[in-house]
C-alpha positions as CSV (number, residue, x, y, z in Angstrom):
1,X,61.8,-5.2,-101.9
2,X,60.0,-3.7,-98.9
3,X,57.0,-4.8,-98.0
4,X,54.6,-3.1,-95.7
5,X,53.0,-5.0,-92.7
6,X,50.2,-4.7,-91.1
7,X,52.7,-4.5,-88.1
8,X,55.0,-2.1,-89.8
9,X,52.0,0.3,-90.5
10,X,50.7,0.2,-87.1
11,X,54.4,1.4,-86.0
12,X,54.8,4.3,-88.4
13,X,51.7,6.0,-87.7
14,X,52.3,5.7,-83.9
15,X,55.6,7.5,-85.1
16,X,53.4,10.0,-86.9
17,X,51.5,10.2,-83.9
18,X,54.8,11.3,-81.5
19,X,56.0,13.3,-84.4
20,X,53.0,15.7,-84.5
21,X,52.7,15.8,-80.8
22,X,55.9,17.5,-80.3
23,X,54.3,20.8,-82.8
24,X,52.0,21.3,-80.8
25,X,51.3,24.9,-79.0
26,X,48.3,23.4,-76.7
27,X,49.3,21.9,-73.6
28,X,46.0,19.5,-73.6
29,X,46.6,18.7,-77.3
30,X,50.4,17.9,-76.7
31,X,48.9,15.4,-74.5
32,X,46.1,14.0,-75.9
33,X,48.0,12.9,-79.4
34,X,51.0,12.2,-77.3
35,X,48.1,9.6,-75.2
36,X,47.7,8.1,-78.8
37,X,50.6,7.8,-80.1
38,X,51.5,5.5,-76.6
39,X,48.5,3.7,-77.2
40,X,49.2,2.9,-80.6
41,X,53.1,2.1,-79.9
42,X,51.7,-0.4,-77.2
43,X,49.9,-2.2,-79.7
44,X,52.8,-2.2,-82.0
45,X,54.9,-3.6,-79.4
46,X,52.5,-6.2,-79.3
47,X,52.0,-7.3,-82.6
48,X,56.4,-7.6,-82.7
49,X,56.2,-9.3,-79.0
50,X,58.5,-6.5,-77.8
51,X,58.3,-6.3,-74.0
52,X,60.4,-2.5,-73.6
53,X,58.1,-0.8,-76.0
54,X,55.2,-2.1,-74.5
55,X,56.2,-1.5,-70.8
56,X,57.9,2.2,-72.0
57,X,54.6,3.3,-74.0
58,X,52.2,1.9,-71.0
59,X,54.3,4.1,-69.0
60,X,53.7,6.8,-71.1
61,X,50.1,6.3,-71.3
62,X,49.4,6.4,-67.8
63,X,51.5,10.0,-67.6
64,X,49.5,11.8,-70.2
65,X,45.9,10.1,-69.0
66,X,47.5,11.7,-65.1
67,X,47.8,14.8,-66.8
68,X,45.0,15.3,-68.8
69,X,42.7,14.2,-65.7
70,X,44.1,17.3,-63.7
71,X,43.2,19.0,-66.9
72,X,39.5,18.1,-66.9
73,X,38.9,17.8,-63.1
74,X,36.2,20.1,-62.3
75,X,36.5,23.9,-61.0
76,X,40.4,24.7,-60.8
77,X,42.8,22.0,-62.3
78,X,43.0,19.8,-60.1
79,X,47.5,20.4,-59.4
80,X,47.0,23.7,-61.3
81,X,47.6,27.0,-59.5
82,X,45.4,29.5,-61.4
83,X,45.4,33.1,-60.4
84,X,43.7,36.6,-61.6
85,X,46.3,39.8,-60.0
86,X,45.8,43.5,-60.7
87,X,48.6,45.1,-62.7
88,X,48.6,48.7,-63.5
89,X,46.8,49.5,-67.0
90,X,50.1,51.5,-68.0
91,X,52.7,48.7,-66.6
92,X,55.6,48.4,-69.2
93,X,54.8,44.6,-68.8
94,X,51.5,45.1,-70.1
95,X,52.4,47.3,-72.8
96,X,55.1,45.1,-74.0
97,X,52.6,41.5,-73.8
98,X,50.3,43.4,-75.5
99,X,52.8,44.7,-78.0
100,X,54.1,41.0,-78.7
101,X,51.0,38.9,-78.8
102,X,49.0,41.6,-80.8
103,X,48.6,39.8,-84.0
104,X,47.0,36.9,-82.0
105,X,44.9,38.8,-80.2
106,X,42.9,40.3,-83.2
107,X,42.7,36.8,-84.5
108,X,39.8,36.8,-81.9
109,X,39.4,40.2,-81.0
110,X,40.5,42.3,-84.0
111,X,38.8,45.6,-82.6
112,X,41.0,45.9,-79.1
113,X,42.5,49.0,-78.2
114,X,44.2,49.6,-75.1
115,X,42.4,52.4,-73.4
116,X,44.1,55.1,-71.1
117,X,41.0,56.5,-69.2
118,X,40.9,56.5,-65.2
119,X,38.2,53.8,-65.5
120,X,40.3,51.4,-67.3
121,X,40.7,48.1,-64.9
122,X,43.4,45.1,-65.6
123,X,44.2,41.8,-64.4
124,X,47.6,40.0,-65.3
125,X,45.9,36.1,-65.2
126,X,48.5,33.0,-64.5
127,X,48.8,29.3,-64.1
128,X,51.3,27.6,-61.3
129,X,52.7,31.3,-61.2
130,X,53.8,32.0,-64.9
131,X,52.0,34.9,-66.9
132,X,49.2,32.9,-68.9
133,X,47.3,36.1,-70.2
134,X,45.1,39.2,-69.1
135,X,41.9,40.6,-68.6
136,X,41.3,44.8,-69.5
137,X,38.2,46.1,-69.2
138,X,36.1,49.1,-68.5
139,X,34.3,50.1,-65.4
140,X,31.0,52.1,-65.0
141,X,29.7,51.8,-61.5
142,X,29.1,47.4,-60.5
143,X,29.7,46.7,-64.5
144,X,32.8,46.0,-66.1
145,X,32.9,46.2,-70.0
146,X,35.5,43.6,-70.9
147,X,37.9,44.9,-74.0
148,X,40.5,42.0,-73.9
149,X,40.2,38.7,-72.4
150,X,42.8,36.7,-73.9
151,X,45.0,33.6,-72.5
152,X,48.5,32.7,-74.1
153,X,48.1,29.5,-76.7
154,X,49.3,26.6,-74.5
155,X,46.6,27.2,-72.1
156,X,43.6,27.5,-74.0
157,X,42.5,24.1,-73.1
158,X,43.6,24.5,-69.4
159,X,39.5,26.4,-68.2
160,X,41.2,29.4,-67.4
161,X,38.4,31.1,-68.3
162,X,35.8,28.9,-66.9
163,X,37.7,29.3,-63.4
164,X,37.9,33.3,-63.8
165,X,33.7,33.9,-64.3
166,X,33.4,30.5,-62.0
167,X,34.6,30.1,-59.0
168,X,37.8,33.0,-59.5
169,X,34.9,35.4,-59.9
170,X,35.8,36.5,-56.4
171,X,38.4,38.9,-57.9
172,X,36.0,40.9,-59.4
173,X,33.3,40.8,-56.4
174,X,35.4,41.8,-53.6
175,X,35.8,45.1,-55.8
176,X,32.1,45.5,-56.0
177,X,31.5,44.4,-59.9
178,X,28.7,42.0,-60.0
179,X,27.8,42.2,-63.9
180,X,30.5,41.6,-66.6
181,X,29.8,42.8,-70.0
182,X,32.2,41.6,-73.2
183,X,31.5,42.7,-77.5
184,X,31.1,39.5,-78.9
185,X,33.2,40.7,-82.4
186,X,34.0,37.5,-84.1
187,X,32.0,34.2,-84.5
188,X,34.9,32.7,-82.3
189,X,34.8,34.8,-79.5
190,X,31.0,34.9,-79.0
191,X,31.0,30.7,-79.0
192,X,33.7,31.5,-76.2
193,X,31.3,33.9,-74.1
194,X,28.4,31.1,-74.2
195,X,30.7,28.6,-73.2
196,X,31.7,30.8,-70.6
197,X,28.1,31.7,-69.4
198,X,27.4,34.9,-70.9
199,X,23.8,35.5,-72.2
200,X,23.0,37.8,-74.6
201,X,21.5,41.4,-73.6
202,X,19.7,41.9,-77.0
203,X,21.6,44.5,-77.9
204,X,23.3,43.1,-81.2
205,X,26.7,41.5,-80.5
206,X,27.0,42.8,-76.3
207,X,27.0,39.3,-74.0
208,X,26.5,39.9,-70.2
209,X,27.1,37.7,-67.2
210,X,26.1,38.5,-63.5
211,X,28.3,37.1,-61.2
């Protein structure tokens, strides 16, 4: 009959651990399981005085706590090329990112429409040089009025956005915007804006942040 062991149970859920690791979308949260998962695989190789798991899963722990350091340095990523370029409101590209990743864009921002005015204003953001999401937004004289801000799934965790209205802000002040203005439409999106530094202007849901 089989028995379960203390030793045996400590081994399947670092197996759980790996397995639910790998579904992941977020890059951070790919790590940070993954992190536990060695951790826990250490101390099953352990408890069964197996030398190769314990040396492989150590190994593996001191990757993912490299990587998820990077992650959490302060200002830019430490190793992480993040980058804010313009791109044409009415760029194919654009139109077809937009077209693919709408349904997870009203997830947070279910009242986006793309405008087509002449004051329309767009950035194509990235990480290490990959497309990693885009800013659109409105200008009226020094004051943009943000109507997407929205970063691809896998780098969510990465402070994109805390690098963008931090110390990236210089894209928008070397065009002469010093005030950025977002609709905070869903509970999610406004705890986003005051974790980014928006304030509120006391005009219902608008959020504002001077750069």
């Amino acid at each position: 009959m089989f028995e379960l062991t203390s030793e045996a149970l400590v081994g399947y859920v670092a197996s759980a651990l790996v397995v639910v690791s790998l579904a992941m979308t977020s890059v951070v949260r790919l790590r940070f399981i993954s992190l536990l998962g060695a951790v826990t695989f250490v101390v099953y190789g352990i408890l069964i005085e197996s030398v190769p798991i314990v040396l492989t899963n150590a190994a593996i722990t001191v990757i993912n706590v490299w990587f998820l350091r990077k992650e959490f340095a302060s200002g830019t990523p430490a190793g992480f090329d993040l980058g804010a370029s313009r791109i044409r409101p009415d760029s194919p590209f654009l139109r077809d990112f937009i077209d693919f990743h709408l349904i997870d864009i009203h997830r947070f921002q279910p009242d986006f429409v793309l405008s087509t005015g002449d004051d329309v204003e767009s950035w194509l953001l990235s990480r290490n040089g990959l497309p990693a999401g885009l800013l659109i937004g409105r200008r009226q004289g020094s004051t943009l009025t943000i109507d997407l801000d929205y970063v691809l799934k896998p780098y969510r965790d990465s402070r994109l956005g805390r690098w963008l209205f931090g110390r990236g802000s210089e894209v928008f002040r070397r065009d002469g915007i010093t005030t950025v203005r977002s609709h905070g439409s869903t509970d999610t999106h406004r705890k986003y804006l005051e974790r980014m530094g928006f304030e509120a202007t006391g005009d219902g849901e608008i959020y504002a942040l001077p750069l």
